[in-house]
MDTraj code that builds the backbone (N, CA, C; nanometers):
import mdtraj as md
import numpy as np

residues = "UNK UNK UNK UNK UNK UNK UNK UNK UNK UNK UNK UNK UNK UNK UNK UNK UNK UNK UNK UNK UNK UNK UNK UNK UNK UNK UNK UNK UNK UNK UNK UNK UNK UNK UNK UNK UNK UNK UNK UNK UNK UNK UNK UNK UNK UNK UNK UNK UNK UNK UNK UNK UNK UNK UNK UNK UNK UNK UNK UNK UNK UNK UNK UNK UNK UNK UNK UNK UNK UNK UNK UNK UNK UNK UNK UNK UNK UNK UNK UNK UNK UNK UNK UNK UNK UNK UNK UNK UNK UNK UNK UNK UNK UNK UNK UNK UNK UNK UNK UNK UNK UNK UNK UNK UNK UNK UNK UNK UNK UNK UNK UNK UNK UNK UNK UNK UNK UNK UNK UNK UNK UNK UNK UNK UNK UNK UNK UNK UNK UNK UNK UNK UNK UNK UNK UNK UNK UNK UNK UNK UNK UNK UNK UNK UNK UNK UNK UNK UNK UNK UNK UNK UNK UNK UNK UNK UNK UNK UNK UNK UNK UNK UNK UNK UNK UNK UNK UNK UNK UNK UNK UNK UNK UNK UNK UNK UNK UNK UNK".split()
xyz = np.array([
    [2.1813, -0.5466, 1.3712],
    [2.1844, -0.6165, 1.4971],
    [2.3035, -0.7117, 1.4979],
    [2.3943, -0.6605, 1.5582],
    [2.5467, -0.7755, 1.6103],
    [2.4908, -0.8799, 1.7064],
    [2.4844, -0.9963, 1.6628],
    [2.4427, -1.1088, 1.7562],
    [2.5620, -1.1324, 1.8617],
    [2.7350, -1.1348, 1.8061],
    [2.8606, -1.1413, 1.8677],
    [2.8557, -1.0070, 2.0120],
    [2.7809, -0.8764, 1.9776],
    [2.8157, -0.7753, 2.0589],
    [2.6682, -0.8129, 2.1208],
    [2.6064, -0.8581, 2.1319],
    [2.5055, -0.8952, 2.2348],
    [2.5390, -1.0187, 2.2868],
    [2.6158, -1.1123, 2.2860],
    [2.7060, -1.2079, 2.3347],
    [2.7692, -1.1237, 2.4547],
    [2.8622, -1.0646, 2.3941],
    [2.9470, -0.9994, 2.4684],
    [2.8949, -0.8761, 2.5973],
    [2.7536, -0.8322, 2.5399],
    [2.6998, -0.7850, 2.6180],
    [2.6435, -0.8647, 2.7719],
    [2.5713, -0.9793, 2.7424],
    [2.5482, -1.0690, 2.8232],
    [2.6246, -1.1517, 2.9086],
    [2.7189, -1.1532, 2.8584],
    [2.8724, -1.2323, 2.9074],
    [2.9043, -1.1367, 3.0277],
    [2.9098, -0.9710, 2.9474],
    [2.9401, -0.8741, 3.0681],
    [2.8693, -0.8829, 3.1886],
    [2.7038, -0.8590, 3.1680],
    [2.5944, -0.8888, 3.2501],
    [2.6262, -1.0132, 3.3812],
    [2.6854, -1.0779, 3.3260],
    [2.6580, -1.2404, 3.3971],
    [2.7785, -1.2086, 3.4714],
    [2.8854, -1.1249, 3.4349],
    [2.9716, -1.1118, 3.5487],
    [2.9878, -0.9831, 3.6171],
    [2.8631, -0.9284, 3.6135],
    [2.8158, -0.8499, 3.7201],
    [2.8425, -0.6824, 3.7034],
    [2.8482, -0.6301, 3.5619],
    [2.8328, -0.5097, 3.5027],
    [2.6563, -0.4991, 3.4313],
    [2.6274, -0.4500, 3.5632],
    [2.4588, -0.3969, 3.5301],
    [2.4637, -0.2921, 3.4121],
    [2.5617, -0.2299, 3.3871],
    [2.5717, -0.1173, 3.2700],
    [2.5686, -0.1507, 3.1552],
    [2.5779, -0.3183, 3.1146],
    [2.6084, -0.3934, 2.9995],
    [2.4599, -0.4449, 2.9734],
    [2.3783, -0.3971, 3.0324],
    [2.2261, -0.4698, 2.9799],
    [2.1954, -0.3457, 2.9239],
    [2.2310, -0.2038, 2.9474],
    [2.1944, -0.1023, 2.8701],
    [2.1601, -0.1065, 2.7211],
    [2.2953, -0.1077, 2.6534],
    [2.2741, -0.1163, 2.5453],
    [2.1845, -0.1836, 2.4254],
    [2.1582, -0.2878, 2.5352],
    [2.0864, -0.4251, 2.4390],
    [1.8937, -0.3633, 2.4894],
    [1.8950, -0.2615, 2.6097],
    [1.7500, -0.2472, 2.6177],
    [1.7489, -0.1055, 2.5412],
    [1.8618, -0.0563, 2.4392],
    [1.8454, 0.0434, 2.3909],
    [1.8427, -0.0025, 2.1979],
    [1.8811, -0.1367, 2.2281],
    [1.8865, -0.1521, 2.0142],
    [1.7316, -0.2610, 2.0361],
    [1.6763, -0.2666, 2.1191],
    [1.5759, -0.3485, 2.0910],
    [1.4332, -0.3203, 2.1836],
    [1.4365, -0.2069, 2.2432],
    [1.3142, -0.1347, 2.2533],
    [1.2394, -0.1276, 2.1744],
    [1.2806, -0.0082, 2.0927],
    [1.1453, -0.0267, 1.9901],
    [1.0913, -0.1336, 1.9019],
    [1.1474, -0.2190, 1.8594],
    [1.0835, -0.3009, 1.8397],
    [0.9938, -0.3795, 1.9328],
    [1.0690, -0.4563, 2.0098],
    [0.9867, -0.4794, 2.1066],
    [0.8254, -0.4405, 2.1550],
    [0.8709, -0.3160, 2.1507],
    [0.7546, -0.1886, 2.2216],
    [0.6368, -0.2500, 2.0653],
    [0.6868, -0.2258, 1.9423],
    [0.6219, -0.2222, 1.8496],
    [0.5335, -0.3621, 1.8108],
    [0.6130, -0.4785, 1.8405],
    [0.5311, -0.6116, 1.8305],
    [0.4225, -0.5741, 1.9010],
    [0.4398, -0.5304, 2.0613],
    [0.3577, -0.5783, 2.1346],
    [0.2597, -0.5373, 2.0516],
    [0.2810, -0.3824, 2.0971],
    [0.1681, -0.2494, 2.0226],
    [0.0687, -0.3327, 1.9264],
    [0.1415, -0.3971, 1.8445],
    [0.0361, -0.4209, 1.7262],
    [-0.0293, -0.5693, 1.7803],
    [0.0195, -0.6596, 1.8290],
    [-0.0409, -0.7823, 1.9377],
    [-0.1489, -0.7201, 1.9790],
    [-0.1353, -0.6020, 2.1148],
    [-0.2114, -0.5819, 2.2003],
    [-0.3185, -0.4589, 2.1545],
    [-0.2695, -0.3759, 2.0826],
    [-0.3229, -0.2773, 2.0729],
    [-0.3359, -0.1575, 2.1151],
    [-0.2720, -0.1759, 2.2490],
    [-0.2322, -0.0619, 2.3621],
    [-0.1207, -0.0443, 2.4141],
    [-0.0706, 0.1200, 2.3712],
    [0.0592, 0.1513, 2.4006],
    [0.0978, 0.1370, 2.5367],
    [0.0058, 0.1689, 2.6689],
    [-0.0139, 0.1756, 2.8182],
    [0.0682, -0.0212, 2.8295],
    [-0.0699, -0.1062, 2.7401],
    [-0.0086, -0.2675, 2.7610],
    [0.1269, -0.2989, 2.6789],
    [0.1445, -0.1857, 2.5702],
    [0.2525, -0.2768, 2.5045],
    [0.4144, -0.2058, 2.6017],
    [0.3923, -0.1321, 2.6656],
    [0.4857, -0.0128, 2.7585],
    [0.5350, -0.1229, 2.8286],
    [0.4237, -0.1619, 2.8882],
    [0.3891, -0.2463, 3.0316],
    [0.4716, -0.3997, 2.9857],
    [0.4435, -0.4543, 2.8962],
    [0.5309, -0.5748, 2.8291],
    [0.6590, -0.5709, 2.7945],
    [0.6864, -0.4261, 2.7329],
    [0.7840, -0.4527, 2.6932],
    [0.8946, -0.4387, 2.8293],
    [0.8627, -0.3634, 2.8973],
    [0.9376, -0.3252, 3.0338],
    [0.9576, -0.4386, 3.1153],
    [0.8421, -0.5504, 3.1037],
    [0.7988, -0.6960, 3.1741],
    [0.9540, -0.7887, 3.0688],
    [0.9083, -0.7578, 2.9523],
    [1.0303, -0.8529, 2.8948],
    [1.1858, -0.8162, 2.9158],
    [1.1968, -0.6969, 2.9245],
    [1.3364, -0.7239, 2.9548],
    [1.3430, -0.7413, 3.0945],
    [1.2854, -0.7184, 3.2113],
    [1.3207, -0.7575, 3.3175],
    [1.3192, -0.8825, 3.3622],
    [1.2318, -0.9691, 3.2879],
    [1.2148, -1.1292, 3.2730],
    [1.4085, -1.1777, 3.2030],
    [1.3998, -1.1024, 3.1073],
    [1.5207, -1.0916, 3.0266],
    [1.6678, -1.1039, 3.1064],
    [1.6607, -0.9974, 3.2344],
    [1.7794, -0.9894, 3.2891],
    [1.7866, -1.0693, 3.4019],
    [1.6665, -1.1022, 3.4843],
    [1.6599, -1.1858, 3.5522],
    [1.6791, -1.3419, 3.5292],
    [1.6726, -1.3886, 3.3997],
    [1.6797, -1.5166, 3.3169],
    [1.7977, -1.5209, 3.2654],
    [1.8501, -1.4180, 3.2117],
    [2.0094, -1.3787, 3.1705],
    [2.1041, -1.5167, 3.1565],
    [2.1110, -1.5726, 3.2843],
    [2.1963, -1.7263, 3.2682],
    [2.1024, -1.8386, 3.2082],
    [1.9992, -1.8090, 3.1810],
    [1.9257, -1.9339, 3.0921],
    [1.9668, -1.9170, 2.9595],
    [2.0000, -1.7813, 2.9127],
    [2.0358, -1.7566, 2.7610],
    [2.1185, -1.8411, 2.6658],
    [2.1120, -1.9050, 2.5721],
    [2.1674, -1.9733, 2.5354],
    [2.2722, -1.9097, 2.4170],
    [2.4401, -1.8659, 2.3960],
    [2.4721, -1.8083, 2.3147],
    [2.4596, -1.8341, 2.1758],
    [2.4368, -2.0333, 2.1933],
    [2.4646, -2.0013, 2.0119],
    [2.3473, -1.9792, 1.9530],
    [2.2113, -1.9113, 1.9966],
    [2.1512, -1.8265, 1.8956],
    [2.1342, -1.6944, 1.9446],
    [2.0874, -1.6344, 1.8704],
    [2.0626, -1.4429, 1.8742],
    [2.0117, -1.4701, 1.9755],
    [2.0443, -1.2923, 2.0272],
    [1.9854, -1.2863, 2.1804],
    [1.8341, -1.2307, 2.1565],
    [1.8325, -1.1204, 2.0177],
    [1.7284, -1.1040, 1.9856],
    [1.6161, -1.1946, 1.9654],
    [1.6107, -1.3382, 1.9258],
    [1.5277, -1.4053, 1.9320],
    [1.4900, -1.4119, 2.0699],
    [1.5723, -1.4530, 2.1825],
    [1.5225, -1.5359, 2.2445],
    [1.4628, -1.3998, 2.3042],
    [1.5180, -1.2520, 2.3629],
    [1.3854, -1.1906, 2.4242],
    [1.2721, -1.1738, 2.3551],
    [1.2713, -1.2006, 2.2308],
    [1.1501, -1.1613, 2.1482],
    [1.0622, -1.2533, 2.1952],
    [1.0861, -1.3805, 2.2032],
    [1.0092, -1.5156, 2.2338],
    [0.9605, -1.4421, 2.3613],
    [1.0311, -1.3934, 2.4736],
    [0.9951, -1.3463, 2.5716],
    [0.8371, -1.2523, 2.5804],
    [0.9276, -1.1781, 2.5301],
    [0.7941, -1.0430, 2.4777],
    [0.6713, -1.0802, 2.3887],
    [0.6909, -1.1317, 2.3439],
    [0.5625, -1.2227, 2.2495],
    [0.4930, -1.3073, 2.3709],
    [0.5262, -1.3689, 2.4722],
    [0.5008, -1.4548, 2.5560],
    [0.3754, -1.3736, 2.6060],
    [0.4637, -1.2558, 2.7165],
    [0.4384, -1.1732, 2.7748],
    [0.3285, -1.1018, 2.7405],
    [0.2973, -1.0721, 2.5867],
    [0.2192, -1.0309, 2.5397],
    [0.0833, -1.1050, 2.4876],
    [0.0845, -1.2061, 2.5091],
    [0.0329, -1.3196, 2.4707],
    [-0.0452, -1.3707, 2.6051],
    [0.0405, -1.3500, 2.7595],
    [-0.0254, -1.3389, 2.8626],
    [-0.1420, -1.2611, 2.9066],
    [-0.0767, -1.1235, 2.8730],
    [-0.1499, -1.0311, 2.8883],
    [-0.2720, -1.0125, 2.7892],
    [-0.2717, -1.0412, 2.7319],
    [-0.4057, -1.0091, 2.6508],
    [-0.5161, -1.1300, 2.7052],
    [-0.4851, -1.2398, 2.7463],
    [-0.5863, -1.3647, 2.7645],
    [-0.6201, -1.2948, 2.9117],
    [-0.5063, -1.2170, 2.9753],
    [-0.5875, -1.1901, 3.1537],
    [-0.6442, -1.0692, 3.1508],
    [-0.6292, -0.9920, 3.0418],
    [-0.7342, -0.8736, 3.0250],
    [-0.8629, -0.8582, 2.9771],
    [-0.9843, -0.8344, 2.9885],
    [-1.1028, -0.7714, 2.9022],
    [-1.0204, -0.7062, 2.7599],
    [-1.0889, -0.7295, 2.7107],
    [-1.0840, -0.6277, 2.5908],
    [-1.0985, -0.4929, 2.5893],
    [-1.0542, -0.3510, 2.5610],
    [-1.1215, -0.2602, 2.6090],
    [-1.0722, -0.1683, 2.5163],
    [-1.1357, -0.0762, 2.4450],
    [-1.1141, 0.0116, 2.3654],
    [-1.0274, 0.1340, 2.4293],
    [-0.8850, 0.1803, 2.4337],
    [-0.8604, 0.2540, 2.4400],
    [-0.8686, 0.4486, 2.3968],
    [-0.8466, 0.5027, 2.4732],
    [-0.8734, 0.6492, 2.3712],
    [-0.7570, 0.6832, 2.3082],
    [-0.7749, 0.6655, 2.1768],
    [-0.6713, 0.7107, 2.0849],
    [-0.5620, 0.8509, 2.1306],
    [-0.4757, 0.8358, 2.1351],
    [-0.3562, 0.9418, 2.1785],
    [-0.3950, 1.0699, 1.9762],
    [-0.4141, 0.9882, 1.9167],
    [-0.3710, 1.0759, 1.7775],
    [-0.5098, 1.2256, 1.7835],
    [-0.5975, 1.1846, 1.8672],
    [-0.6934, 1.2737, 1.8985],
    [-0.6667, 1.4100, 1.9289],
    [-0.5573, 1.4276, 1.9759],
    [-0.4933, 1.5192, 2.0512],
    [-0.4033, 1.5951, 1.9358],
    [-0.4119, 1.5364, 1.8198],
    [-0.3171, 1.5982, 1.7104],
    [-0.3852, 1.7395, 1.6395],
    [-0.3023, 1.8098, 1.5387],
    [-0.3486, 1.9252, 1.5285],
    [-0.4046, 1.8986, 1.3469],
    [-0.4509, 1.7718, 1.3332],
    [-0.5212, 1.7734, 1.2040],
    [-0.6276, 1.8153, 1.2535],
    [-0.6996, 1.8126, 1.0853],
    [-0.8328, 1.8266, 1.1058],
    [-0.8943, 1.7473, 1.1774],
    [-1.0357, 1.7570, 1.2397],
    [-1.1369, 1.6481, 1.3008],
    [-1.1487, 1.5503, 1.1664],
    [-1.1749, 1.5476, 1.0735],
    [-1.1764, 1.4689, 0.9201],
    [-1.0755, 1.4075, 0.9410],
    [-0.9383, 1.4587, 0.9248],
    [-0.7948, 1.3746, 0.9229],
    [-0.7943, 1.2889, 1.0438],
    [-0.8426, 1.3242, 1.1375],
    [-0.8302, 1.2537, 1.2968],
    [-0.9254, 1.1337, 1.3157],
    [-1.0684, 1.1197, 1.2642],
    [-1.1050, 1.0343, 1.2395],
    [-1.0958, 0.9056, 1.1172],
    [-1.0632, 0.9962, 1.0085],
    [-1.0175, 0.9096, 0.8750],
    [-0.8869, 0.8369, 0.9419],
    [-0.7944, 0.8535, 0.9904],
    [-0.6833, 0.8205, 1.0575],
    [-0.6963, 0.7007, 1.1640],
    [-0.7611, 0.7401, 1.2647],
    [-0.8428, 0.6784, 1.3481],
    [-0.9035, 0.5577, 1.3423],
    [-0.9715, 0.5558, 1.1924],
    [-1.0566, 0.4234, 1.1219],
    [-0.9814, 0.3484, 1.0443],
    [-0.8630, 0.4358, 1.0087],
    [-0.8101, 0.3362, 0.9056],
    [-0.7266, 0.2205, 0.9833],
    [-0.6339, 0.3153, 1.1077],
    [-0.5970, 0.2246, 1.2164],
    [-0.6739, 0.0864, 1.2113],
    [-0.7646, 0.1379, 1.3165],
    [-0.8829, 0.0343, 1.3629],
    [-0.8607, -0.0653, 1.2776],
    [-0.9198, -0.0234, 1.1222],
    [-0.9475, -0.1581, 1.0144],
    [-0.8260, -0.2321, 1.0558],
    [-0.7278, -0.1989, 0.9669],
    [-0.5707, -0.2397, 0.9650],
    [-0.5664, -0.3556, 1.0751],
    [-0.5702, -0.2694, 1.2492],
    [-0.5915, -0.3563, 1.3414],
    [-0.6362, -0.4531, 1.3266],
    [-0.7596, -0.4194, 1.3233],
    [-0.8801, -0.5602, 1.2757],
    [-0.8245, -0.6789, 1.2392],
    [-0.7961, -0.6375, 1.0889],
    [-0.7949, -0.7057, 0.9516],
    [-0.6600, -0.7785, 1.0319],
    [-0.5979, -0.7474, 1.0904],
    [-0.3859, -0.8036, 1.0929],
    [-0.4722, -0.9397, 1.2292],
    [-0.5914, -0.8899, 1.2924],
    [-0.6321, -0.9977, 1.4352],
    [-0.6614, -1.1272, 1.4203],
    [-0.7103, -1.1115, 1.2807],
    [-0.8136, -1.1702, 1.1716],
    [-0.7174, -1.3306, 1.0614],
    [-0.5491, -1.2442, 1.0859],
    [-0.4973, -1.3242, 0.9982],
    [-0.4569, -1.4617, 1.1417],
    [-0.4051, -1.5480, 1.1017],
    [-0.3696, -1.6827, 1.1711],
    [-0.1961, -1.6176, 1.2466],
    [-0.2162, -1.6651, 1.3542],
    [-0.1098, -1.6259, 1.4169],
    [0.0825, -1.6453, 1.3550],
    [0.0749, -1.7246, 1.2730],
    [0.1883, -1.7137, 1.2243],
    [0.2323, -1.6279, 1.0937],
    [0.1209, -1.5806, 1.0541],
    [0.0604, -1.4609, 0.9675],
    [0.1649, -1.3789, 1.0369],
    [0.0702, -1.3447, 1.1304],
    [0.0183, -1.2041, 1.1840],
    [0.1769, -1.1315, 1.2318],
    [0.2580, -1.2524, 1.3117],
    [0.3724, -1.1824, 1.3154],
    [0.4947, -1.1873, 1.2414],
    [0.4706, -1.2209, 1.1150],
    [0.5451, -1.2004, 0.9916],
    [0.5155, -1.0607, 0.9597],
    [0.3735, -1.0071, 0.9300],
    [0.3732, -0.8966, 0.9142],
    [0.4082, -0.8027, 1.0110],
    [0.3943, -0.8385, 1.1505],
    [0.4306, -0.6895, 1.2462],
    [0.5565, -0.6743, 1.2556],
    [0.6373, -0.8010, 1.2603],
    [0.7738, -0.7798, 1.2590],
    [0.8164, -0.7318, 1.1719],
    [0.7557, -0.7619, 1.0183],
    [0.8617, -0.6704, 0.8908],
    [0.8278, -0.5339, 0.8849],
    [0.6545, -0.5198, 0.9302],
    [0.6487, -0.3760, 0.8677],
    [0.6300, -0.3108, 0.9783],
    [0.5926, -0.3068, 1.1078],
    [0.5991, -0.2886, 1.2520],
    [0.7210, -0.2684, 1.3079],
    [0.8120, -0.3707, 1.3290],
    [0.9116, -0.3606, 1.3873],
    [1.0510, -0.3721, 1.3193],
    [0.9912, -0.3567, 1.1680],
    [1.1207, -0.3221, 1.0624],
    [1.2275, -0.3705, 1.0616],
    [1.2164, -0.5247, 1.0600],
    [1.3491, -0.6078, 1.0684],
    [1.3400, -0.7050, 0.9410],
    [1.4461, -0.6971, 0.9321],
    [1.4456, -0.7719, 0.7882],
    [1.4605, -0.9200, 0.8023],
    [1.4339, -1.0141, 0.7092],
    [1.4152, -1.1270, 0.6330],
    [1.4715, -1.2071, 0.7486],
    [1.6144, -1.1590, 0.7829],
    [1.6936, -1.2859, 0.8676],
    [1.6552, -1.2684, 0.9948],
    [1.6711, -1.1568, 1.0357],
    [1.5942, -1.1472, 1.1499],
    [1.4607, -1.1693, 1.2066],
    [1.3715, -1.1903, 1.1463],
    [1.2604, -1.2383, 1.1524],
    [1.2871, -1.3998, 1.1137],
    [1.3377, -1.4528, 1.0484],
    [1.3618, -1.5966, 1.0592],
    [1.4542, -1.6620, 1.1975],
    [1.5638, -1.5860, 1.2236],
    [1.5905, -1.6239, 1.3684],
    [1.5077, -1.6005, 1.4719],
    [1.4361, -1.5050, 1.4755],
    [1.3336, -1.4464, 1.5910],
    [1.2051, -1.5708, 1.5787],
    [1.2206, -1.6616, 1.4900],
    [1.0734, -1.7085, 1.5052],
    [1.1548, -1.8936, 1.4834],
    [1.2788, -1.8700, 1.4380],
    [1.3085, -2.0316, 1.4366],
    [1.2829, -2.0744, 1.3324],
    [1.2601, -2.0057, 1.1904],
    [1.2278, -2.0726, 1.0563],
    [1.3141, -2.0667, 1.0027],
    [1.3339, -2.1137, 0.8170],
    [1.4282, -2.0793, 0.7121],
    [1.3643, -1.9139, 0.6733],
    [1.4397, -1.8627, 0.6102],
    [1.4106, -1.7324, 0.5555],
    [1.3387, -1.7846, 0.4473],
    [1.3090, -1.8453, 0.3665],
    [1.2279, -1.8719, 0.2481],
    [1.0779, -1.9445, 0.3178],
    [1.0422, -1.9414, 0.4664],
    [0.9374, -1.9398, 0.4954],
    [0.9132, -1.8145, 0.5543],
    [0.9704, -1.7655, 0.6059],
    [0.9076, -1.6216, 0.6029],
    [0.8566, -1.5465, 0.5050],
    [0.9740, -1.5607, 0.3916],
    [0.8806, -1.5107, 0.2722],
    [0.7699, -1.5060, 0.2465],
    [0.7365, -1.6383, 0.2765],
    [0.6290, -1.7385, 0.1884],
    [0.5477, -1.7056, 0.2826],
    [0.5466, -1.6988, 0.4651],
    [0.4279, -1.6406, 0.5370],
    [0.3826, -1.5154, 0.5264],
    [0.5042, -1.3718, 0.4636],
    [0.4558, -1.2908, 0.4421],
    [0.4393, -1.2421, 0.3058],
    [0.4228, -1.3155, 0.2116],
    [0.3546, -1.2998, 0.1015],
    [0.2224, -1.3656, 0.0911],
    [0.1781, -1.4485, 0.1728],
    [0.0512, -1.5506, 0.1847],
    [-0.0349, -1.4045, 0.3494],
    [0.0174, -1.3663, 0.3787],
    [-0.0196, -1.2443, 0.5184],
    [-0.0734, -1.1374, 0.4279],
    [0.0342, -1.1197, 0.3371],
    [0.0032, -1.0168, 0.2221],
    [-0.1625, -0.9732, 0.1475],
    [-0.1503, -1.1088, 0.0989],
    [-0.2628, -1.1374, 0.0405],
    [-0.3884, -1.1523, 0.1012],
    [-0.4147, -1.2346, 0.1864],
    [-0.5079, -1.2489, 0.3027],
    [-0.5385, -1.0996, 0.4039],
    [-0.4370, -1.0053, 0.4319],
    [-0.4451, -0.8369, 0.4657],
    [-0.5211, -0.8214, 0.3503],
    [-0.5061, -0.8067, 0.2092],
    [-0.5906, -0.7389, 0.1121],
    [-0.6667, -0.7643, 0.1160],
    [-0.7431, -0.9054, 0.0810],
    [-0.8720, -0.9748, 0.0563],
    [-0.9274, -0.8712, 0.2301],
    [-0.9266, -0.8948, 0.3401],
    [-0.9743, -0.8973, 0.4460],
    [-0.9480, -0.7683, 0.4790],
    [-0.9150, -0.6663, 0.4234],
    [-0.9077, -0.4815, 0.3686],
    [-1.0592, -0.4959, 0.2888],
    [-0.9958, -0.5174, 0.1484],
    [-1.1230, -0.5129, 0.0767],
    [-1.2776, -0.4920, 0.1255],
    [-1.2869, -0.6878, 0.1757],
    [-1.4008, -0.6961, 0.2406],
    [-1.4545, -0.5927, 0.3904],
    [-1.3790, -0.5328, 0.4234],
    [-1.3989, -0.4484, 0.5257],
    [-1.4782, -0.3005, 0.4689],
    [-1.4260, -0.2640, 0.3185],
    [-1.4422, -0.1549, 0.2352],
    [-1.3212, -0.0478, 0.2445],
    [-1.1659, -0.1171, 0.3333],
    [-1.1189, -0.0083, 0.3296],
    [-1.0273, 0.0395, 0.2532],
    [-1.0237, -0.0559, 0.1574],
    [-0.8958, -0.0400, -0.0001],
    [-1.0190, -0.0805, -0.1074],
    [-1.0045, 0.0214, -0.2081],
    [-1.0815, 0.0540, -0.2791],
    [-0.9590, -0.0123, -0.4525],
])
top = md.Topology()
chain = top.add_chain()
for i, resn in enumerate(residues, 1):
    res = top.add_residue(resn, chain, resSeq=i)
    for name in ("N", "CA", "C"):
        top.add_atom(name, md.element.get_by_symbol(name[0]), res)
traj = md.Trajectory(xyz[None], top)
């Protein structure tokens, strides 16, 4: 992630090349998409957010502040967003998409449950936990990036996701689903 070429991207934006927000809703989709996902739980809500954050994103565009990553600040966005949405929704069990796969009924439910737990267990940890882990192993960004995205030193991230670490196992365990 070039923080300078998302500068430059936004710079373009602000003087009126709509073609220059492309790129930046193409290196930070999936992640995005992926926080929510694991926040919300639902691909339909995390679709729906992430599409909500960048348009919050481009519409806010001149609030951006350059001297930090741009990636933080939509993330703050999308976390927001996602954070909205779950307090104005019911809770509601979605139907698993993996149902539709060509494992076995065994593989499809073993699969299915292990999700779920995982889910569970990640709802379970304290919110500054929780997105230490989705961001590193969810949305696969490394150390610095997850310390700019959240406003810490990198040696507290560590330290939240080695303390996330531990607290996922214990709260696996007790569930019965790591043996």
């Amino acid at each position: 992630m070039d923080s300078g070429d998302d500068v430059q991207l936004v710079g373009r934006c602000l003087r009126g090349d709509v073609d220059a927000f492309e790129p930046l809703v193409v290196r930070y989709q999936k992640v995005l998409f992926n926080v929510a996902l694991r926040l919300l739980g639902d691909r339909e809500d995390a679709r729906d957010v992430t599409q909500s954050a960048f348009a919050k994103a481009y519409e806010k565009l001149n609030t951006y502040d350059p001297s930090y990553r741009f990636f933080s600040w939509i993330y703050r966005i999308a976390l927001n967003e996602s954070l909205n949405l779950k307090h104005r929704r019911p809770i509601m069990t979605p139907l698993d998409e993996r149902l539709a796969a060509r494992d076995t009924p065994f593989d499809q439910a073993f699969a299915h449950e292990m999700s779920e737990r995982i889910q569970a267990a990640l709802l379970k940890l304290p919110p500054d936990n929780r997105e230490v882990v989705v961001l590193r192993h969810f949305g696969e960004l490394g150390y610095s990036d997850i310390a700019a995205a959240l406003g810490v030193p990198e040696k507290t991230v560590k330290s939240r996701l080695y303390t996330a670490r531990q607290r996922l196992a214990e709260i696996l365990l007790s569930l019965g689903t790591v043996q």
